[in-house]
C-alpha positions, -999 to +999 in steps of 0.1 A: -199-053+662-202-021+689-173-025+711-158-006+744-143+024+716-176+025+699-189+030+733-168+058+745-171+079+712-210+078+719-207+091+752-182+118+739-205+132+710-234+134+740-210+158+760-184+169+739-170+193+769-159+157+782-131+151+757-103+168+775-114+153+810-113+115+791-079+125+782-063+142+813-081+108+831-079+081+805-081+054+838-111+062+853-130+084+826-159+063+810-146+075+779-104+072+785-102+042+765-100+063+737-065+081+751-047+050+764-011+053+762+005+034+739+022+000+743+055+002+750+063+040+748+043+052+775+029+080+763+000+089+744-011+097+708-012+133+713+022+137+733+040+116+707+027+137+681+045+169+697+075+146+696+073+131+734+075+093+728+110+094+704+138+078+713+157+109+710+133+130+726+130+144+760+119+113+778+152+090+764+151+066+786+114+056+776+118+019+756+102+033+728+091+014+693+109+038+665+087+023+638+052+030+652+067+063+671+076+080+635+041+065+621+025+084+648+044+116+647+040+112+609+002+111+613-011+145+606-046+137+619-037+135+654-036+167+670-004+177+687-026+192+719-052+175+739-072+209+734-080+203+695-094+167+698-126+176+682-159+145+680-146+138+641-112+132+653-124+105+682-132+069+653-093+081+645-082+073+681-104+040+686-090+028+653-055+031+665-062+020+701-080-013+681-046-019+666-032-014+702-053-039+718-032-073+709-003-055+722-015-052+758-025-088+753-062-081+761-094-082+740-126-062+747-158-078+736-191-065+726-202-052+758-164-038+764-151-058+795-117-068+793-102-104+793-066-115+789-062-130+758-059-170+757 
């Protein structure tokens, strides 16, 4: 089933030059979905990959999940700078903004409209 993610990586492999603007405006950009910030820590995958979202980090007093932080950091697929995201690197951020999605305590459907989740 094609959801919201699916969606967004389509309309980033049409206009690649989009990526970083998805990023810098993951609110408002038809693709942003894909550069959420994560649950909890505030930032996103890319910033907490160049160490931004740890506890001991420079943003402290961030509530920050130390489990999922180190996964991330740990996860050498996710480029440490916005700049690198390349098209084969975009499934890799709907997979882990899927996992994200019961955590915000929404669910996309098919089309990709949000609901809160019963």
């Amino acid at each position: 089933m094609s959801d919201k993610y699916d969606a967004a990586i389509k309309l980033l492999q049409e206009d690649p030059s989009e990526i970083t603007k998805a990023w810098g405006y993951f609110r408002s950009h038809p693709a942003g979905c894909l550069f959420a910030t994560v649950p909890g820590i505030g930032v996103c995958l890319t910033q907490i990959r160049k160490g931004m979202g740890r506890v001991d980090g420079p943003f402290e007093s961030w509530k920050s999940d130390h489990a999922l932080t180190q996964r991330i950091e740990g996860d050498e697929r996710i480029p440490a700078n916005e700049d690198e995201i390349t098209v084969d690197m975009l499934p890799m951020f709907a997979e882990y903004q899927r996992e994200f999605e019961p955590l915000r305590g929404v669910v996309a459907d098919s089309t990709g409209a949000m609901g809160r989740e019963e």
